[in-house]
ChimeraX commands (.cxc) that place a marker at each C-alpha (Angstrom):
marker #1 position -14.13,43.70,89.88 radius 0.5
marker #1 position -17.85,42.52,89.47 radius 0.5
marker #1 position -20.14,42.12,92.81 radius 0.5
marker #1 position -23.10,39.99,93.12 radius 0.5
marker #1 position -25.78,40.26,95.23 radius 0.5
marker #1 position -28.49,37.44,95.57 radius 0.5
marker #1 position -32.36,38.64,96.58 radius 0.5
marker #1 position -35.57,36.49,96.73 radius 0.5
marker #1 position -34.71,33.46,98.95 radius 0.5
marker #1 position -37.12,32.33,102.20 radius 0.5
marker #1 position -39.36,29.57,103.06 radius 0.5
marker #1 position -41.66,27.96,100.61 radius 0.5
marker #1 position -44.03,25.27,101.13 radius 0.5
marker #1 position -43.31,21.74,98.82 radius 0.5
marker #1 position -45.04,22.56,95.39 radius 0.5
marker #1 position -44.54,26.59,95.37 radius 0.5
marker #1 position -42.48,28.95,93.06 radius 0.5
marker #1 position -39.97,31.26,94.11 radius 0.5
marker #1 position -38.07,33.64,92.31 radius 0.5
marker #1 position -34.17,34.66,92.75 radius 0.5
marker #1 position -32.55,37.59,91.91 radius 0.5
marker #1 position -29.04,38.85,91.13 radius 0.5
marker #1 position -27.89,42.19,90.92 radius 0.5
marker #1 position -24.34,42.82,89.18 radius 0.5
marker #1 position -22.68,45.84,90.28 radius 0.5
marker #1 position -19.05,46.86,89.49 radius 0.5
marker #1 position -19.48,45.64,85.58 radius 0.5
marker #1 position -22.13,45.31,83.31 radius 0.5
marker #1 position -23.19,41.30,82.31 radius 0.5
marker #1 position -23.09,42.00,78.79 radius 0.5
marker #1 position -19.75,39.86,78.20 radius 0.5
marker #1 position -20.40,37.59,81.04 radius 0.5
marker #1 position -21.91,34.32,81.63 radius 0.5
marker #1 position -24.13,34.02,84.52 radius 0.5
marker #1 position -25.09,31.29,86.71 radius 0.5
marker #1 position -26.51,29.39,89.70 radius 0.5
marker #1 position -24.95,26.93,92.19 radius 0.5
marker #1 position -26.31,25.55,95.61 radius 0.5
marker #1 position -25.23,24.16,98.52 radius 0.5
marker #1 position -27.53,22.01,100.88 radius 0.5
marker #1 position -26.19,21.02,104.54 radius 0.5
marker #1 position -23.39,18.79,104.21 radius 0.5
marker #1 position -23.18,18.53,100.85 radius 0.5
marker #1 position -21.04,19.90,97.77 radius 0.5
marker #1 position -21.73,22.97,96.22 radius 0.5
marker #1 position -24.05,21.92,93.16 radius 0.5
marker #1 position -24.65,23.34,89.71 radius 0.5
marker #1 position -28.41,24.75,89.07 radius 0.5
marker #1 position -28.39,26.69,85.79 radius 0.5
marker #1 position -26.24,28.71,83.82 radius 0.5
marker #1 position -26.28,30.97,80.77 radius 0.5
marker #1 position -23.89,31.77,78.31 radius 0.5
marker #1 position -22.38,35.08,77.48 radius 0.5
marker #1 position -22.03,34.90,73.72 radius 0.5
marker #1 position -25.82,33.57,72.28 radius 0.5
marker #1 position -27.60,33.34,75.77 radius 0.5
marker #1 position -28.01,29.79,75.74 radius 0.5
marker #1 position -28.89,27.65,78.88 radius 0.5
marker #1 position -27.34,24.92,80.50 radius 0.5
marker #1 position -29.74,23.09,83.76 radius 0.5
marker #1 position -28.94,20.76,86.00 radius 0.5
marker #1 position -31.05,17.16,85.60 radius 0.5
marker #1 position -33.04,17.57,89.04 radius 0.5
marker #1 position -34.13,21.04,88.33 radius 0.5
marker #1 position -34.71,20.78,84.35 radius 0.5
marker #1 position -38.76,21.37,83.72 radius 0.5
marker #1 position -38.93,23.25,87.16 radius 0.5
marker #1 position -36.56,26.07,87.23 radius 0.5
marker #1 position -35.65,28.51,84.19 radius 0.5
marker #1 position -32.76,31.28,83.94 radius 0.5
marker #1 position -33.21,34.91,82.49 radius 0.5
marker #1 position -30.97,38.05,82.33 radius 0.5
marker #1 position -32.04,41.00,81.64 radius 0.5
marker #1 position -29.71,43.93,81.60 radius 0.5
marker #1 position -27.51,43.19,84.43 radius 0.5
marker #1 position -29.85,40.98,86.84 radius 0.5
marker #1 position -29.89,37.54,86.28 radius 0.5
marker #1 position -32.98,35.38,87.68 radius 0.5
marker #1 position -33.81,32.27,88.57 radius 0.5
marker #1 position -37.17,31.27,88.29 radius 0.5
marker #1 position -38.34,27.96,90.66 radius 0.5
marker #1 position -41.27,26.34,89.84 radius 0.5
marker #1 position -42.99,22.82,92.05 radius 0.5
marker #1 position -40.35,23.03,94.83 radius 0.5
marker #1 position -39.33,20.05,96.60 radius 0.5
marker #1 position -37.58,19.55,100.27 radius 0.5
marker #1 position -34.23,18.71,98.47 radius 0.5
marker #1 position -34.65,21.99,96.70 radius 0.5
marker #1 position -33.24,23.40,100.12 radius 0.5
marker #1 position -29.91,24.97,100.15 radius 0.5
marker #1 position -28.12,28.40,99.69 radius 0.5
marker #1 position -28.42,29.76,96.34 radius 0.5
marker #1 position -25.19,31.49,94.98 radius 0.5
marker #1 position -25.20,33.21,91.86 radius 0.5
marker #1 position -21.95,33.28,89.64 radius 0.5
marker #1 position -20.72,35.40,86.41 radius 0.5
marker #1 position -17.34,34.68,84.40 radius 0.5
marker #1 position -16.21,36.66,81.72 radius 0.5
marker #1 position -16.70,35.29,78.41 radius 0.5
marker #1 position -18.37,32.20,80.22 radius 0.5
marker #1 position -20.16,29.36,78.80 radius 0.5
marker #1 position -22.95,28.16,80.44 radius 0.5
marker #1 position -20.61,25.60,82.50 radius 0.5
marker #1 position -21.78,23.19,85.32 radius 0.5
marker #1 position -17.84,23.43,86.93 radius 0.5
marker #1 position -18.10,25.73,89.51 radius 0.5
marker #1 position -14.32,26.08,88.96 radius 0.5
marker #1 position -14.74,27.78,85.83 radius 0.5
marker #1 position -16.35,30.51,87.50 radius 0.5
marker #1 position -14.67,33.59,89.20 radius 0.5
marker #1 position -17.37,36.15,90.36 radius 0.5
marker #1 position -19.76,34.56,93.46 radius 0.5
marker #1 position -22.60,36.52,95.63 radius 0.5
marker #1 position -22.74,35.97,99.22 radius 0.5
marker #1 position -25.88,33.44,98.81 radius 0.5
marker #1 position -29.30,33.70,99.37 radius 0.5
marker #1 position -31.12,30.89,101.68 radius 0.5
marker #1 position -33.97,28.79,100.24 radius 0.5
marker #1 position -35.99,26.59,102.50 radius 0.5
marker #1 position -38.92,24.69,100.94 radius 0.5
marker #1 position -40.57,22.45,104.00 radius 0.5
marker #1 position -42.86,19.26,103.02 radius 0.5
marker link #1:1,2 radius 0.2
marker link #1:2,3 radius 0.2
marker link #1:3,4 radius 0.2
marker link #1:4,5 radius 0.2
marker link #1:5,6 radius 0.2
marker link #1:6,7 radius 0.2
marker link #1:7,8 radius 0.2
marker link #1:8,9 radius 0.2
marker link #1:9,10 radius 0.2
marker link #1:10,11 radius 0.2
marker link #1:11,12 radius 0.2
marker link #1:12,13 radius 0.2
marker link #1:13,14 radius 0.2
marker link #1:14,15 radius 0.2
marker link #1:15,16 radius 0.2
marker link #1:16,17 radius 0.2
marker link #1:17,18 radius 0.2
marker link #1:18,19 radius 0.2
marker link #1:19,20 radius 0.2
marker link #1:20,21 radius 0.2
marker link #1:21,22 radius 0.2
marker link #1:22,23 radius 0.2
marker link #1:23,24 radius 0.2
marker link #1:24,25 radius 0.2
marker link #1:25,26 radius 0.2
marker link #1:26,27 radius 0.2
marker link #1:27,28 radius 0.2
marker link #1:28,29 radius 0.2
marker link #1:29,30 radius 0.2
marker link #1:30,31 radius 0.2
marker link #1:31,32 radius 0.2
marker link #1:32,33 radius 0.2
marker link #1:33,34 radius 0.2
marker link #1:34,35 radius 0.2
marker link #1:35,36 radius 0.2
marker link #1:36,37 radius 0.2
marker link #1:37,38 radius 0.2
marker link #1:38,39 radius 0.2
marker link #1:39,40 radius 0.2
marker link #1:40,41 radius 0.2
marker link #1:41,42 radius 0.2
marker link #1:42,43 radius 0.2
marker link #1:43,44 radius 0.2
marker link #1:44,45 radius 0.2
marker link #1:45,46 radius 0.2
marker link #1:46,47 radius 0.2
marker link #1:47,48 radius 0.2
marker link #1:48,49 radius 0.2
marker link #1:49,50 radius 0.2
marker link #1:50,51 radius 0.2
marker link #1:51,52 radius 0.2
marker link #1:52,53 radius 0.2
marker link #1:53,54 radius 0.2
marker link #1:54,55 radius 0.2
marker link #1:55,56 radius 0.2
marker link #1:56,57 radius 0.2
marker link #1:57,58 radius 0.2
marker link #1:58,59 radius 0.2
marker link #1:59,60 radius 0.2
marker link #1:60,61 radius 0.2
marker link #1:61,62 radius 0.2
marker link #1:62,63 radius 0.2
marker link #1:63,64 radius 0.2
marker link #1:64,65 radius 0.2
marker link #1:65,66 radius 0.2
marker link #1:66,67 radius 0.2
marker link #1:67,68 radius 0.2
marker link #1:68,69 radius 0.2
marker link #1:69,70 radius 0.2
marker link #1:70,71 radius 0.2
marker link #1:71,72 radius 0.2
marker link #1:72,73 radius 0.2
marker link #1:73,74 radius 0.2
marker link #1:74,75 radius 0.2
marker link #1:75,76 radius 0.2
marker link #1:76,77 radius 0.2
marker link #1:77,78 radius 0.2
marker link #1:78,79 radius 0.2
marker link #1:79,80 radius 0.2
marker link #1:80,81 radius 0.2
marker link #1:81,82 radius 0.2
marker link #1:82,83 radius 0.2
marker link #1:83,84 radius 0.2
marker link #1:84,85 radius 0.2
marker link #1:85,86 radius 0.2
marker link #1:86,87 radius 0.2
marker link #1:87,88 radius 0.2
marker link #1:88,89 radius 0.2
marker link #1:89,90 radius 0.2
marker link #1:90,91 radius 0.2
marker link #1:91,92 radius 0.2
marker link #1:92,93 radius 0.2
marker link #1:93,94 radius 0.2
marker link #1:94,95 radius 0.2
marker link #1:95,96 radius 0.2
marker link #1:96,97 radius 0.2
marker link #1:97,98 radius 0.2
marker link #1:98,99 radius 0.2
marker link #1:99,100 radius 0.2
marker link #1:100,101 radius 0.2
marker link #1:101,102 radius 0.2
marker link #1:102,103 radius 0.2
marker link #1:103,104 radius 0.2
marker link #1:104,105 radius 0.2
marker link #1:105,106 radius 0.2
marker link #1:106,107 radius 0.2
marker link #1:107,108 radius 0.2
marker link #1:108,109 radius 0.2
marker link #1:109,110 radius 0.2
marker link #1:110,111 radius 0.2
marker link #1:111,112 radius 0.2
marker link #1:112,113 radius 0.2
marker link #1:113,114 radius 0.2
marker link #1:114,115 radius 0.2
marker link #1:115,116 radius 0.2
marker link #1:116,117 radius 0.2
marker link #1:117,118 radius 0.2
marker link #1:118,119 radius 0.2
marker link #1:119,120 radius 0.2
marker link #1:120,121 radius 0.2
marker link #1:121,122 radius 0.2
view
């Protein structure tokens, strides 16, 4: 059993950076595939970013491509966020699957953190 635990979220003016953070425990990433989802207020859960598990390639979602970028390193996973916009607000969850692609389903994924809250006012 893998846990997740998201660090890094709070509030952020429109045009700052703010990096996330996700601590595996439980398993190492090595085999995994590791990724980002959000959920605003009253809307679906959406895909951010993901990485693959078997050549570390990335997969972003349109609205964030240019602006935000996905690492791993040993078992943390991070999510950089660069010019933040209002609609950037939501909870952050990170994700890991084993032998994961770098999917946008989040029903392809199995492992989720807890979520970490972003706020970016205008």
């Amino acid at each position: 059993q893998m846990q997740l635990v998201e660090s890094g979220g709070g509030l952020i003016q429109a045009g700052g950076s703010l990096g996330l953070s996700c601590e595996a425990s439980g398993r190492s990433f090595g085999s995994y595939g590791m990724g980002w989802f959000r959920r605003a207020p009253g809307k679906e859960r959406e895909f951010v970013a993901a990485v693959s598990w078997e050549d570390r390639s990335t997969n972003y979602a349109d609205p964030v491509k240019g602006r935000f970028t996905i690492s791993v390193k040993g078992d943390t996973v991070y999510l950089q966020m660069s010019d933040l916009k209002p609609e950037d607000t939501a909870v952050y969850y990170c994700t890991a699957q084993k032998w994961g692609s770098a999917n946008s389903d989040p029903d392809r994924w199995t492992y989720w953190g807890q979520g970490t809250q972003v706020t970016v006012s205008s």
